[in-house]
Residue frames relative to the residue before (quaternion, step in Angstrom):
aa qw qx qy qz dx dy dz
X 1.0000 0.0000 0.0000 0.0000 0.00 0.00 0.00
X 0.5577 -0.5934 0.4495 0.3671 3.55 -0.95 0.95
X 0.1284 -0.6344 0.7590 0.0713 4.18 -1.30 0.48
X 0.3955 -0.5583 0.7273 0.0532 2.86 -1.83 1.39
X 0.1059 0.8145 -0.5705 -0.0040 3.57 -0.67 1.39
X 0.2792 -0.7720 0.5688 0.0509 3.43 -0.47 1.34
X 0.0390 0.6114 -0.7890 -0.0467 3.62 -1.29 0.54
X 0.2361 -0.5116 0.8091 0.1668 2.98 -2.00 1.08
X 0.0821 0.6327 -0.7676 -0.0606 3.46 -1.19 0.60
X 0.8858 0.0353 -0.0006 0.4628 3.62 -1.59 1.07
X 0.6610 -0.5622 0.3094 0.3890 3.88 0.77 1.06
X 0.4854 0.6244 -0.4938 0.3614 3.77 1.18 0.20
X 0.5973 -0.5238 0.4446 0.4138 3.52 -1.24 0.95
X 0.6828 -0.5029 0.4965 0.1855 3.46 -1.85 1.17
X 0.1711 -0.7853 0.5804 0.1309 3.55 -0.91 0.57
X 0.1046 0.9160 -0.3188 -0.2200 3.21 -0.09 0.28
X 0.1926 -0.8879 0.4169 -0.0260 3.25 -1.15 0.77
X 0.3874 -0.7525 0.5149 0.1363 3.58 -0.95 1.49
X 0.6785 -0.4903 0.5463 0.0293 3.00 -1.92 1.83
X 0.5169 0.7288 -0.4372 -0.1026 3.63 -0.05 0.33
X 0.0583 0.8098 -0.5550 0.1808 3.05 1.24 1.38
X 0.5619 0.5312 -0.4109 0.4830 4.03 0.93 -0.78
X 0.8593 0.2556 -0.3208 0.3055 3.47 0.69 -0.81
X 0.4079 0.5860 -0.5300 0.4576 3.52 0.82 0.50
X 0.5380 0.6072 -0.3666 0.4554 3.73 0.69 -0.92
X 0.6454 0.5341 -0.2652 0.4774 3.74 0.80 -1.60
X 0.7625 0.2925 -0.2959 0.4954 3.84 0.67 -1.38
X 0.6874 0.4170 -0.4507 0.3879 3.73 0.33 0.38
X 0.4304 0.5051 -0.5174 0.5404 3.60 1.52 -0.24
X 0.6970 0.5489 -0.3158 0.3366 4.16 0.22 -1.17
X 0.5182 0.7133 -0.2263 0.4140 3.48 1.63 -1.13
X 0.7841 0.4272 -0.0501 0.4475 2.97 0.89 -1.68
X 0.6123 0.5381 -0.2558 0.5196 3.14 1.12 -0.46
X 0.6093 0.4902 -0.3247 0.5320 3.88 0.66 -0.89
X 0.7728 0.3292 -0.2033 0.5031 3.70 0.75 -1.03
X 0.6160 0.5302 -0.4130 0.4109 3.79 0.76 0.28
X 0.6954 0.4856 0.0130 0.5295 2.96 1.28 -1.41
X 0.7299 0.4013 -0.3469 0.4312 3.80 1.30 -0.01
X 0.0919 -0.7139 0.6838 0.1196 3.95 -0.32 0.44
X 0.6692 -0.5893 0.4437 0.0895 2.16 -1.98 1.77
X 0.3315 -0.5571 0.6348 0.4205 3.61 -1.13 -0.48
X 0.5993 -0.4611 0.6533 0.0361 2.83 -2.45 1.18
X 0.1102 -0.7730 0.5925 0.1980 3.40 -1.08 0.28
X 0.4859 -0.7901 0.3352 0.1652 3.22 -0.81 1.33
X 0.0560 -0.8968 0.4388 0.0046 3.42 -0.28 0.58
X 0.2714 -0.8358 0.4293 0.2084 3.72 0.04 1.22
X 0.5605 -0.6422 0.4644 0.2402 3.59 -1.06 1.42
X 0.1395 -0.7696 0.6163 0.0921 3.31 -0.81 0.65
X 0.0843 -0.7440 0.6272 0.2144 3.96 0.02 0.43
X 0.6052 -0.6208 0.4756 -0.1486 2.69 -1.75 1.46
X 0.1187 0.7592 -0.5605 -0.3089 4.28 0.80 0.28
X 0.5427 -0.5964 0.4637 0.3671 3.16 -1.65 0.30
X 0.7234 -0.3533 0.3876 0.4489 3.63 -1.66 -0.02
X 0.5264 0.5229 -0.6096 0.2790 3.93 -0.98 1.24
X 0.8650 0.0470 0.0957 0.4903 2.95 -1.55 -1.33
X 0.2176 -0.7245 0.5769 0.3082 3.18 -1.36 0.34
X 0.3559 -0.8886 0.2541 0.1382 3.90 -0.71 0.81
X 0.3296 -0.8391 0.4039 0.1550 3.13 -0.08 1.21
X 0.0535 0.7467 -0.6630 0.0022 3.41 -0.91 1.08
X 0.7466 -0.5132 0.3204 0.2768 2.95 -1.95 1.33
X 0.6116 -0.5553 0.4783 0.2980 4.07 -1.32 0.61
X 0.8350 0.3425 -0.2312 0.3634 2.55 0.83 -1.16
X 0.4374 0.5344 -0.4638 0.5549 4.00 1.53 0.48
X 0.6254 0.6664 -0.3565 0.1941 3.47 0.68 -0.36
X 0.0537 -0.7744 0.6288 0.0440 3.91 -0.56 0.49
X 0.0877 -0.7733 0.6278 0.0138 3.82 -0.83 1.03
X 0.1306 0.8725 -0.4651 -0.0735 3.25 -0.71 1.13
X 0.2770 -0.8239 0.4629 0.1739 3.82 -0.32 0.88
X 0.1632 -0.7563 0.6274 0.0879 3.38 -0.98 0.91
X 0.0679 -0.7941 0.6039 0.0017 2.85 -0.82 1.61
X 0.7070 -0.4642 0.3905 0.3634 3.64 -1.45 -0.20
X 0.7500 0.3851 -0.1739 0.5088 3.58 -0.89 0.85
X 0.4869 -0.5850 0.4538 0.4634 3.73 1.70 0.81
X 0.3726 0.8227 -0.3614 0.2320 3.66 0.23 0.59
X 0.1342 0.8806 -0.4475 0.0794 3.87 0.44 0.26
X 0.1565 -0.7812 0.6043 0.0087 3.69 -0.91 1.31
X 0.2258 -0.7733 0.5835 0.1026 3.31 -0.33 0.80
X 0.2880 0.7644 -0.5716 -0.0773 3.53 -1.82 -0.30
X 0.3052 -0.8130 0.4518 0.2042 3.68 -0.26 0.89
X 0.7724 0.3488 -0.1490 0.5094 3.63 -0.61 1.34
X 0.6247 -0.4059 0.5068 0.4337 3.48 -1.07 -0.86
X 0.6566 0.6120 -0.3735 0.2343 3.59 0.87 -0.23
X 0.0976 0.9174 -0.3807 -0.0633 3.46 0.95 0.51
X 0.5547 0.6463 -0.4347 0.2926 2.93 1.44 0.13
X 0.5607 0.5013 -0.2619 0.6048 3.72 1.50 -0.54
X 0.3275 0.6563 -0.6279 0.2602 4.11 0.55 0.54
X 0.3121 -0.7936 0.5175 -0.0707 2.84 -1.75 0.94
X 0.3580 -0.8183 0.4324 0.1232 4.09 0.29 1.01
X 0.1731 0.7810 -0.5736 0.1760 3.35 -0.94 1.53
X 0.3547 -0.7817 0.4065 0.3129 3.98 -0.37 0.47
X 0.6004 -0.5632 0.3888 0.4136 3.91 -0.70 -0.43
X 0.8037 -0.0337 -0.1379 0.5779 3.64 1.65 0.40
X 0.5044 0.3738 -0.6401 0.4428 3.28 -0.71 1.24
X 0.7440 -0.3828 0.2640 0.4798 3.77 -2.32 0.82
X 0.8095 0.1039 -0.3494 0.4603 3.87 -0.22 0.24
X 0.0965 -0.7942 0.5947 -0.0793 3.46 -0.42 1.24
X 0.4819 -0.6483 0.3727 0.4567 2.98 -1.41 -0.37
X 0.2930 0.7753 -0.3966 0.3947 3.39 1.45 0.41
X 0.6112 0.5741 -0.0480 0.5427 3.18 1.13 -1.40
X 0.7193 0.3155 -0.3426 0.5154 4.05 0.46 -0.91
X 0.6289 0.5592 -0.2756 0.4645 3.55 1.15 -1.06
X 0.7429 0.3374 -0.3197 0.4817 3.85 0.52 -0.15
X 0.4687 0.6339 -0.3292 0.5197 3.42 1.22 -0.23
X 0.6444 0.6043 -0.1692 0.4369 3.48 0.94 -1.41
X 0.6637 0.5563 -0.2222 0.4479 3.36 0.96 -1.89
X 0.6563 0.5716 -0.3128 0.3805 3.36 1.20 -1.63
X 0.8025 0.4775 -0.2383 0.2669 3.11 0.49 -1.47
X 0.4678 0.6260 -0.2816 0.5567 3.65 1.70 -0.36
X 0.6500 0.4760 -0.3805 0.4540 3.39 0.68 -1.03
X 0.5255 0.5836 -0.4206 0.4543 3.67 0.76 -1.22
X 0.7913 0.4308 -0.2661 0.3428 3.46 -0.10 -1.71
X 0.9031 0.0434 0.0870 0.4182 3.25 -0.02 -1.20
X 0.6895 -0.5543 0.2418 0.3986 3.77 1.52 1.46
X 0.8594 0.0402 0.0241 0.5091 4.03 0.26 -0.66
X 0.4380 -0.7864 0.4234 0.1018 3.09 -0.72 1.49
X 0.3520 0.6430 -0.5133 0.4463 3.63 1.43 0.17
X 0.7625 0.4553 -0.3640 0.2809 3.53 -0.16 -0.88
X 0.3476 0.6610 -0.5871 0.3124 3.75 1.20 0.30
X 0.0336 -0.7079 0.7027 0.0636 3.29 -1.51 0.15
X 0.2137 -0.6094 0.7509 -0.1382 3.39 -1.07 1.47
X 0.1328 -0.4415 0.8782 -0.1275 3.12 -1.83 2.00
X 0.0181 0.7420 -0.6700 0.0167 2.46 -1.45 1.50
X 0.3368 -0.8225 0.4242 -0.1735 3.17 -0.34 1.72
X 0.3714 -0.7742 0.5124 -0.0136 3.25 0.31 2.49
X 0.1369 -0.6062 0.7562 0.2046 4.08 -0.83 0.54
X 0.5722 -0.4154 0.5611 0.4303 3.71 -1.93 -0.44
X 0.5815 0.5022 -0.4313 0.4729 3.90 0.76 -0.57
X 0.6423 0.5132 -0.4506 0.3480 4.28 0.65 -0.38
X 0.2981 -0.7950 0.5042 0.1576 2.94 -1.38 0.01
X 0.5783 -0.5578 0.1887 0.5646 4.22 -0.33 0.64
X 0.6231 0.5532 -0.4241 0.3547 3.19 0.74 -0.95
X 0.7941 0.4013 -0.2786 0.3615 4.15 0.56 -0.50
X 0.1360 0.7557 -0.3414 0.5421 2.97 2.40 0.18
X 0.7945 0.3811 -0.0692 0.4677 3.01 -0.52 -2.00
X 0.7718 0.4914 -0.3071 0.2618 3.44 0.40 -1.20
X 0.5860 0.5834 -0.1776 0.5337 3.56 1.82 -0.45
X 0.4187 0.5570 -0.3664 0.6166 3.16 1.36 -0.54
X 0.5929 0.7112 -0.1787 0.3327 3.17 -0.01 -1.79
X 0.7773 0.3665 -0.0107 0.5113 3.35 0.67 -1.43
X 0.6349 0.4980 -0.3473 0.4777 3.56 1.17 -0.71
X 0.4673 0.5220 -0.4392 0.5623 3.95 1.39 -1.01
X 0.7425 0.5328 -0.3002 0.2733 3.59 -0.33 -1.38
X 0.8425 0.2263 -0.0551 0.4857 3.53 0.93 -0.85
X 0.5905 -0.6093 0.3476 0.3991 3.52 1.60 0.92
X 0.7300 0.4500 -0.4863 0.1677 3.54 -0.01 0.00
X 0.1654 -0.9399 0.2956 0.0441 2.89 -1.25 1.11
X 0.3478 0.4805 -0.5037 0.6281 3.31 1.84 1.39
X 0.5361 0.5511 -0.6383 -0.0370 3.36 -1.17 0.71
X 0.4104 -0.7354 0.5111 0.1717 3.53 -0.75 0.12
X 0.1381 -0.6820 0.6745 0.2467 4.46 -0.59 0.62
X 0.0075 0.6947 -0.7089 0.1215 3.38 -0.92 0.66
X 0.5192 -0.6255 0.4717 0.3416 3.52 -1.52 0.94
X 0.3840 -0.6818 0.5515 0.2892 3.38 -1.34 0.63
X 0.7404 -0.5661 0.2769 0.2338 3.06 -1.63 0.97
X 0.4480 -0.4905 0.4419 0.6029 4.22 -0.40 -0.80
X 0.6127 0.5581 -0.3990 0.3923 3.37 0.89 -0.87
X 0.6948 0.3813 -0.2784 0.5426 3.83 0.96 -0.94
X 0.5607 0.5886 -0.4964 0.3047 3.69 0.62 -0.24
X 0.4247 0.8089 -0.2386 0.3293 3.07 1.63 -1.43
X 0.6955 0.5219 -0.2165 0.4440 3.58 1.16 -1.62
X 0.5318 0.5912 -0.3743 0.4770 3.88 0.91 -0.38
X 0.7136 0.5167 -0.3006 0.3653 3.69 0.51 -0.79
């Protein structure tokens, strides 16, 4: 506790004055405590499963969704192998890719009863960038699907960046 120490030296009036060695002691006991007792954050880091080494697997064209990330918030779609009919949408405005991907889900469901069985290659160009990476990812959590695959894009799909 702080003490009030007064000296009378030679009949002059007392000054008086506060001890606060106790309280420095108190803000380094409090110091130590905040840093003993606080835990850092972790960075999170989303699992990516991995297929092992076999068969390679062949899914139907018509479950298929290709998306290209291009440069400039850009996104080329095409369903299947048909890349010649592809079709250009961004990651936010009324035709997203939110939008091509639920469309997709629908139309699978129609065909073949359960909209899980879509599969989406998504398909990084050199003109993208991590953030639209992530942001496709991003988009696969958000809309439930749970086959897709990042794979390098072709010359023919690079082509679409330009």
């Amino acid at each position: 506790m702080a003490e009030i120490i007064s000296r009378n030296r030679k009949g002059k009036k007392a000054v008086p004055r506060v001890d606060l060695t106790p309280m420095v002691d108190l803000g380094f006991l409090l110091i130590t405590f905040f840093v003993v007792s606080t835990s850092m954050t972790k960075p999170v880091a989303m699992p990516i499963n991995v297929p092992a080494n076999g068969n390679d697997a062949k899914a139907a064209n018509s479950k298929t969704l290709n998306i290209i990330i291009s440069g400039n918030n850009k996104v080329y779609y095409y369903n299947g192998i048909d890349s010649l009919h592809y079709g250009v949408c961004s990651f936010s405005n009324i035709h997203s890719l939110r939008d091509i991907i639920i469309n997709k889900q629908a139309t699978v469901a129609k065909l073949f009863g359960n909209r899980k069985e879509t599969l989406v290659l998504i398909k990084p160009t050199s003109a993208s960038n991590y953030k639209n990476v992530v942001d496709a990812l991003d988009e696969m959590l958000i809309n439930d699907v749970t086959k897709y695959m990042i794979i390098n894009a072709s010359k023919f799909e690079e082509g679409f960046s330009n």
